[in-house]
Gaussian input, Z-matrix of N, CA and C with variables (Angstrom, degrees):
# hf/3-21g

backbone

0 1
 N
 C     1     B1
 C     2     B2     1     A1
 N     3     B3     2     A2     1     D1
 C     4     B4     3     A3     2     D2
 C     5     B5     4     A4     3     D3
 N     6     B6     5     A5     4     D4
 C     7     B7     6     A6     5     D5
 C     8     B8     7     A7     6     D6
 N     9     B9     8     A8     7     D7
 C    10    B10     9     A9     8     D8
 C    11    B11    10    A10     9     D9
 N    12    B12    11    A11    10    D10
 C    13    B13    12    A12    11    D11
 C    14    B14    13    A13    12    D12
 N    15    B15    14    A14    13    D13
 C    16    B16    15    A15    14    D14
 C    17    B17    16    A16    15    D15
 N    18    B18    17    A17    16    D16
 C    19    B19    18    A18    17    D17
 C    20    B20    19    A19    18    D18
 N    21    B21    20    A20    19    D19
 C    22    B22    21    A21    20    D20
 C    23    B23    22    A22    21    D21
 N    24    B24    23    A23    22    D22
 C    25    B25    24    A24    23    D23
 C    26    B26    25    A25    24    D24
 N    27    B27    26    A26    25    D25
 C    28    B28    27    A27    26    D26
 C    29    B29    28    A28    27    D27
 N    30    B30    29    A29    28    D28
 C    31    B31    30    A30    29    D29
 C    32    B32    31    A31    30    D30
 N    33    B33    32    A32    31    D31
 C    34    B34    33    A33    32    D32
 C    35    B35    34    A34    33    D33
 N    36    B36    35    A35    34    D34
 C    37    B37    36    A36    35    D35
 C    38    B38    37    A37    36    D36
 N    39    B39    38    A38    37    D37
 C    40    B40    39    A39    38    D38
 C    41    B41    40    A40    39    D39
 N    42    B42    41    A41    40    D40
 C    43    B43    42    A42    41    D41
 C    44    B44    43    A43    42    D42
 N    45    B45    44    A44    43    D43
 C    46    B46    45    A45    44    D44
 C    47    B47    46    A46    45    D45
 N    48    B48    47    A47    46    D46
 C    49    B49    48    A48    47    D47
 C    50    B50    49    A49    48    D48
 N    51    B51    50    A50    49    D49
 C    52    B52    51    A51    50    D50
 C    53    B53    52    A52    51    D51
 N    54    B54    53    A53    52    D52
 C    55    B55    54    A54    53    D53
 C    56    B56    55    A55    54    D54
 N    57    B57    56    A56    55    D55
 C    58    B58    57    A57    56    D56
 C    59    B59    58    A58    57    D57
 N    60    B60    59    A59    58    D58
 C    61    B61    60    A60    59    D59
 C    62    B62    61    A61    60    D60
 N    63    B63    62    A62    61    D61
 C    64    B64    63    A63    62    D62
 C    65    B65    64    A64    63    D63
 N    66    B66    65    A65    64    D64
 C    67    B67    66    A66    65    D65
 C    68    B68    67    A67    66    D66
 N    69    B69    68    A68    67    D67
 C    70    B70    69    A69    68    D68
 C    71    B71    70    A70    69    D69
 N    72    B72    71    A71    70    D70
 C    73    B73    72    A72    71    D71
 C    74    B74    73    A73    72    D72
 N    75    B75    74    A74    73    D73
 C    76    B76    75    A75    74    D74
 C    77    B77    76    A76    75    D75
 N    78    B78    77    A77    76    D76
 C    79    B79    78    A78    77    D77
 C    80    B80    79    A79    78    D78
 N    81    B81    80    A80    79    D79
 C    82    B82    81    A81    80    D80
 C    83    B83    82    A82    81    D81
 N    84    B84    83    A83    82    D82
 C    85    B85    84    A84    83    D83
 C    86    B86    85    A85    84    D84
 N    87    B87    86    A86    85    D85
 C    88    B88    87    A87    86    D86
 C    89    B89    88    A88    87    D87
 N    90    B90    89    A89    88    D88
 C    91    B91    90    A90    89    D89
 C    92    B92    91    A91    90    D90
 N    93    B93    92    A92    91    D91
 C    94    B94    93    A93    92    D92
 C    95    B95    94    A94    93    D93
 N    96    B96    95    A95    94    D94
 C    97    B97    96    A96    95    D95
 C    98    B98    97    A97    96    D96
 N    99    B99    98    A98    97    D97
 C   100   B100    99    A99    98    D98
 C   101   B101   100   A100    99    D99
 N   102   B102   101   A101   100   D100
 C   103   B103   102   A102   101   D101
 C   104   B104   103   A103   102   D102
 N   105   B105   104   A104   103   D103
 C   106   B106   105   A105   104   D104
 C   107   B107   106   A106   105   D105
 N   108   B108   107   A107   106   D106
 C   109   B109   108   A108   107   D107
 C   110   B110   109   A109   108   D108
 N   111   B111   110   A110   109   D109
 C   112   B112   111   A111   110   D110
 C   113   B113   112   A112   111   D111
 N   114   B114   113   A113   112   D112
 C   115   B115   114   A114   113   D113
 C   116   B116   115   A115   114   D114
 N   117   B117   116   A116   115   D115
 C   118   B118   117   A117   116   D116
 C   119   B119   118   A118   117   D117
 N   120   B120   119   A119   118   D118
 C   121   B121   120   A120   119   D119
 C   122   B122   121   A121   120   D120
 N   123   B123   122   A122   121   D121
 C   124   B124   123   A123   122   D122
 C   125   B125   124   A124   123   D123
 N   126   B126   125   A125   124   D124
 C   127   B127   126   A126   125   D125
 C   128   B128   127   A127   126   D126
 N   129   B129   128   A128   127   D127
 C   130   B130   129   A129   128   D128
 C   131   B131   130   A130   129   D129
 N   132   B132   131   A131   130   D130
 C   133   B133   132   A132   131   D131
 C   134   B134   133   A133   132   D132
 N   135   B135   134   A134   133   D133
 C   136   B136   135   A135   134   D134
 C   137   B137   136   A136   135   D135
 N   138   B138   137   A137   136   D136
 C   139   B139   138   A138   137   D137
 C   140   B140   139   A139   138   D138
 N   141   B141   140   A140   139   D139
 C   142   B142   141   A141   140   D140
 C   143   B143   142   A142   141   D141
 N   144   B144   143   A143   142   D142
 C   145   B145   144   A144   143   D143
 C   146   B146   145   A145   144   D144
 N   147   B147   146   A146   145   D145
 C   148   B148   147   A147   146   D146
 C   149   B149   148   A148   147   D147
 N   150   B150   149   A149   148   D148
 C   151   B151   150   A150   149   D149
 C   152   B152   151   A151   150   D150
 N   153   B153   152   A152   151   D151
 C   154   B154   153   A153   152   D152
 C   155   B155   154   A154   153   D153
 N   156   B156   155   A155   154   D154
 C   157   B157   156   A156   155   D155
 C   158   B158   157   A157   156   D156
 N   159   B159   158   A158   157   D157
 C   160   B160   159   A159   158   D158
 C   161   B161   160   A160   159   D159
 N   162   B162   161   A161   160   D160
 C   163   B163   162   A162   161   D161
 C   164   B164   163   A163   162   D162
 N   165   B165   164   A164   163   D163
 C   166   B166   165   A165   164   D164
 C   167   B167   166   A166   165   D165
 N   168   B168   167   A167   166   D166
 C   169   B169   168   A168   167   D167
 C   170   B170   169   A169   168   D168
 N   171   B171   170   A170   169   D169
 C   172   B172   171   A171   170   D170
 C   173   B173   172   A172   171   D171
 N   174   B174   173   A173   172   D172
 C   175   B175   174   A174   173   D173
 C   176   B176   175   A175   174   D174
 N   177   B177   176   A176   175   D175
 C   178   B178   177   A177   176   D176
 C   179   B179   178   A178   177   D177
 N   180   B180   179   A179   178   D178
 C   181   B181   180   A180   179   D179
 C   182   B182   181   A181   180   D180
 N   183   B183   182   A182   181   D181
 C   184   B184   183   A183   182   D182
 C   185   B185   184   A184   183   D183
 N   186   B186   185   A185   184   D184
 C   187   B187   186   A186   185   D185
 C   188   B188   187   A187   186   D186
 N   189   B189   188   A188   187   D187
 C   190   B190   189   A189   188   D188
 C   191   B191   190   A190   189   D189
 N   192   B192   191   A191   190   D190
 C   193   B193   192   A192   191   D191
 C   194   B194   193   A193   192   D192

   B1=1.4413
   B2=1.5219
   B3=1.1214
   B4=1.7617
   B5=1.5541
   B6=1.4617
   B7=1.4949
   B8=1.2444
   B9=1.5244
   B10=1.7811
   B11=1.1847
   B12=1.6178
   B13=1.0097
   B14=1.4411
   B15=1.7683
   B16=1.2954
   B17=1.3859
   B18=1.2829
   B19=1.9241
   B20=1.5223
   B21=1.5500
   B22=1.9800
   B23=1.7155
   B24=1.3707
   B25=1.6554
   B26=1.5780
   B27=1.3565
   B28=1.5400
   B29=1.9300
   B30=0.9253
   B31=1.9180
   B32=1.3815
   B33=1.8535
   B34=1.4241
   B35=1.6786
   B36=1.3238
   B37=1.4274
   B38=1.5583
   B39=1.2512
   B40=1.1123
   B41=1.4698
   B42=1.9300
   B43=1.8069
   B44=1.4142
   B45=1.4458
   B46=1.8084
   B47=1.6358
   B48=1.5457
   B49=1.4336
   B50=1.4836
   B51=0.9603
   B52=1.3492
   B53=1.2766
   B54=1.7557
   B55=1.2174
   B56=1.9754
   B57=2.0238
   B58=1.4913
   B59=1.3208
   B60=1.4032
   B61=1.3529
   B62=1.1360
   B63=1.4415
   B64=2.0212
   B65=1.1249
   B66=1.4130
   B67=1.7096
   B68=1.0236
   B69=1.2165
   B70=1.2868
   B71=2.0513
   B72=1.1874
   B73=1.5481
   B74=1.7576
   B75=1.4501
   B76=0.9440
   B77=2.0183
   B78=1.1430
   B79=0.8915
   B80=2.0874
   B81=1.4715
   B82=1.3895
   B83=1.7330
   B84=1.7319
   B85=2.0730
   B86=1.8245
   B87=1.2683
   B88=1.6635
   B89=1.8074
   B90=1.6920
   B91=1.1829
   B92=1.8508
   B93=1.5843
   B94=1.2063
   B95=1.4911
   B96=1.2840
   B97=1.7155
   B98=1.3667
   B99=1.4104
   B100=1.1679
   B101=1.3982
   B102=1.3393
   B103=1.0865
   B104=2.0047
   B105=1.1114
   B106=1.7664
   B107=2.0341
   B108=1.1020
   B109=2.0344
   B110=1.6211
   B111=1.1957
   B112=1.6275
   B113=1.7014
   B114=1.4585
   B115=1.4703
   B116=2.0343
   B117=1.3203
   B118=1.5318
   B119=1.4239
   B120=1.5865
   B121=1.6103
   B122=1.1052
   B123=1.3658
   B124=1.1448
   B125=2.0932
   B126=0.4491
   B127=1.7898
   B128=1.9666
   B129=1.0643
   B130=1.5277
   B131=1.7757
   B132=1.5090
   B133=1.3878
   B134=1.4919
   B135=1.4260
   B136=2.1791
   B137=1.9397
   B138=1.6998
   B139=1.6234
   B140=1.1511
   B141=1.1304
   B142=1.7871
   B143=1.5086
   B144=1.5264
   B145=1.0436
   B146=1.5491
   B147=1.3996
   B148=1.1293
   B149=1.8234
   B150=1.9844
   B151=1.1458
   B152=1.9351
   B153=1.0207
   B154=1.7542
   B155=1.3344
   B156=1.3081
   B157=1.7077
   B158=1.4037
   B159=1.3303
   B160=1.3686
   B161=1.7631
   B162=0.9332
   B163=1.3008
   B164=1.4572
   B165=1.7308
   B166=1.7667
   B167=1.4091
   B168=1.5232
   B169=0.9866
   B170=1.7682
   B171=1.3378
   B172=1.3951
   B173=1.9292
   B174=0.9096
   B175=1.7227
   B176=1.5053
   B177=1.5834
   B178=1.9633
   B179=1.2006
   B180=1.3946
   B181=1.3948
   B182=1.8305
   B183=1.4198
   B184=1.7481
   B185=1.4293
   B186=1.2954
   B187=1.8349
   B188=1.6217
   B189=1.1171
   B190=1.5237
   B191=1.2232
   B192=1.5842
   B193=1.0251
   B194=1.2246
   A1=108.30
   A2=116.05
   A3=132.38
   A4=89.62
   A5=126.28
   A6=137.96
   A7=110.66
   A8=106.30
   A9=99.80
   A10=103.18
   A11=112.05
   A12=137.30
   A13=114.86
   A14=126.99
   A15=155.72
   A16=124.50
   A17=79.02
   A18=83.25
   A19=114.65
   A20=103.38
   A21=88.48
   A22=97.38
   A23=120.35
   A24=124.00
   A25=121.23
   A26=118.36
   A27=99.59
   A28=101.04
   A29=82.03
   A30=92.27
   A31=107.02
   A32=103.54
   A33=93.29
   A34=70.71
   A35=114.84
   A36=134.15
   A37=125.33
   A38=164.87
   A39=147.77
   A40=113.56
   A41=105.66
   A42=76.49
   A43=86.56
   A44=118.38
   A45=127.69
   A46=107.31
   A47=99.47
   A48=116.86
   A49=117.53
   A50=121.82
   A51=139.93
   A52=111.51
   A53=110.63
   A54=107.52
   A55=111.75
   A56=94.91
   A57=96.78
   A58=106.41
   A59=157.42
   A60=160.26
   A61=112.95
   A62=99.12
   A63=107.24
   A64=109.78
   A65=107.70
   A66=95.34
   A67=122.53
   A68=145.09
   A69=145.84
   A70=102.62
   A71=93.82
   A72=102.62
   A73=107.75
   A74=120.39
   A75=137.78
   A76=126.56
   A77=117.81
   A78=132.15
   A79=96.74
   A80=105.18
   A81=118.07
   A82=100.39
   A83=103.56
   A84=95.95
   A85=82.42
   A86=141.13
   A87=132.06
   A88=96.92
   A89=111.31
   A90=124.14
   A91=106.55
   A92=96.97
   A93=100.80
   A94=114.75
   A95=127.40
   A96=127.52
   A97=106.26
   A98=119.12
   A99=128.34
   A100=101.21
   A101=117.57
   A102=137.91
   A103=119.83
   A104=109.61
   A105=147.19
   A106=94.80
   A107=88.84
   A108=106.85
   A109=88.28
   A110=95.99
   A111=100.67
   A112=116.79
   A113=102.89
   A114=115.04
   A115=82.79
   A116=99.65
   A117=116.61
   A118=95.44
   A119=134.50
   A120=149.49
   A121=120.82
   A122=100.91
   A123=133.32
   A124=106.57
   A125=89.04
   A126=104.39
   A127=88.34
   A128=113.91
   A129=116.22
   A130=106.87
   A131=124.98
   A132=113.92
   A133=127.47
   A134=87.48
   A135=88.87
   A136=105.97
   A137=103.09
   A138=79.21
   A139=132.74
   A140=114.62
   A141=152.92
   A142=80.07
   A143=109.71
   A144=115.57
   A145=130.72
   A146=126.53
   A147=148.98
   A148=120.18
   A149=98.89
   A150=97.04
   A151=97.47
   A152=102.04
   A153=91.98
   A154=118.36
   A155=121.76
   A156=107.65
   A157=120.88
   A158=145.63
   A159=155.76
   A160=96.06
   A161=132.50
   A162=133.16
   A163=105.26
   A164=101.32
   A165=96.73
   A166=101.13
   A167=130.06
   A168=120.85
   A169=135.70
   A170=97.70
   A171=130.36
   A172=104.10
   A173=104.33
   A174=113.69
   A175=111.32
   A176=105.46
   A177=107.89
   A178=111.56
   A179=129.11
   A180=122.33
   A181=93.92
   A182=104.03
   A183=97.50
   A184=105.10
   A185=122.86
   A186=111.66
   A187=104.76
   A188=111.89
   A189=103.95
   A190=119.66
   A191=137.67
   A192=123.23
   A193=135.84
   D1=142.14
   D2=-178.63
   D3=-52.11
   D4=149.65
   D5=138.81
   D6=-74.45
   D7=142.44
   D8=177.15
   D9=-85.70
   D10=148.32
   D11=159.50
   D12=86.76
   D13=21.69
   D14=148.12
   D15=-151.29
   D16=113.92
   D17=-174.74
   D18=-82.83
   D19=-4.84
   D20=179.06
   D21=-74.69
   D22=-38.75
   D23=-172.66
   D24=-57.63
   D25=135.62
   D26=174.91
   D27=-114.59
   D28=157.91
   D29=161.59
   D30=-94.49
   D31=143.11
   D32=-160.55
   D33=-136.61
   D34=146.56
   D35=-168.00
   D36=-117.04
   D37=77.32
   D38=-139.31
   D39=-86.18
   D40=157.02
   D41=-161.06
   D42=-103.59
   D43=-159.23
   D44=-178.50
   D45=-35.45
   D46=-48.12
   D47=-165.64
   D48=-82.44
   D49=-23.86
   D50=158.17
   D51=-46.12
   D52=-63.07
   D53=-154.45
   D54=-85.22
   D55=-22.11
   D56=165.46
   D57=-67.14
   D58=-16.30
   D59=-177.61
   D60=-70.33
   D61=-42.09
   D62=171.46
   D63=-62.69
   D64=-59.56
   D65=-176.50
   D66=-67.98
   D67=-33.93
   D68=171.68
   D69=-41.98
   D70=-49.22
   D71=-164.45
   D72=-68.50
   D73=-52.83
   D74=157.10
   D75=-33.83
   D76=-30.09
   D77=-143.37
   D78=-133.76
   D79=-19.77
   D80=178.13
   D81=-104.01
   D82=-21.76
   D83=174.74
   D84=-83.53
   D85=-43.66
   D86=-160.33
   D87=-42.49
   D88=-58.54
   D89=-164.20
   D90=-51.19
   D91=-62.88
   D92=-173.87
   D93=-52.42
   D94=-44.51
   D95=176.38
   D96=-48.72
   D97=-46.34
   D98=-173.88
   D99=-44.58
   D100=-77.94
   D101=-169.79
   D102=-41.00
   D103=-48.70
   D104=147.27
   D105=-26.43
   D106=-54.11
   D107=-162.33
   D108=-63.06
   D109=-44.64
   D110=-155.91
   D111=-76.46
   D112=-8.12
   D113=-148.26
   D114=-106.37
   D115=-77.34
   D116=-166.01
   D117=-72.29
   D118=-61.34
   D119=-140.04
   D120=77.98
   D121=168.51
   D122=-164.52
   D123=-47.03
   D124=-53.74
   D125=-175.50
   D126=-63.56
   D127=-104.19
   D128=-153.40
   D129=-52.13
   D130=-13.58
   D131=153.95
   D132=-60.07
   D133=-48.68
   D134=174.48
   D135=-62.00
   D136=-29.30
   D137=171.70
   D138=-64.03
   D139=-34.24
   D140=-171.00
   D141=-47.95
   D142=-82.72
   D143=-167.99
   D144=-53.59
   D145=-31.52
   D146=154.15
   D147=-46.52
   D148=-31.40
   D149=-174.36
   D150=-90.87
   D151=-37.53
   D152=-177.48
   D153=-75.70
   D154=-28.05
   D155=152.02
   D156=-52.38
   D157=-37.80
   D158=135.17
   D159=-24.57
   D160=-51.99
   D161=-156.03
   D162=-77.02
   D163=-47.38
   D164=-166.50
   D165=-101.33
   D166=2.23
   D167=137.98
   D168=-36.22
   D169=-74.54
   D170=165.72
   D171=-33.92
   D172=-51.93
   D173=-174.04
   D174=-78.31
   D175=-36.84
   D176=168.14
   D177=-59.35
   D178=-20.34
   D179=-142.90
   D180=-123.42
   D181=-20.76
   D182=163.71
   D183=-87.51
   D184=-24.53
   D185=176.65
   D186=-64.72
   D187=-45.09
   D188=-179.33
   D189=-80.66
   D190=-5.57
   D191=150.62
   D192=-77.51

């Protein structure tokens, strides 16, 4: 469906199945982190994570140059 008030944009809607797909998906990355938490901890996961935002930072910023 058109967005109002730009016609290049569309609205994009999810259907029943879509949105059970999310959760399923959503709710299967909760498990897996969990699991991640449990393995390494609490501390060197947030680095992990800390380090690949650094990472795909780093990589956005050579595509646009």
């Amino acid at each position: 469906m058109p967005a109002p008030g730009d016609a290049r944009a569309r609205i994009v809607e999810l259907t029943a199945r879509g949105r059970h797909a999310l959760r399923v998906m959503h709710s299967s990355a909760k498990e897996l982190e969990s699991q991640w938490e449990n393995t390494v901890g609490r501390r060197q996961l947030t680095e992990l994570r800390e380090s690949l935002q650094l990472l795909l930072a780093a990589r956005s910023r050579t595509a646009d140059g």
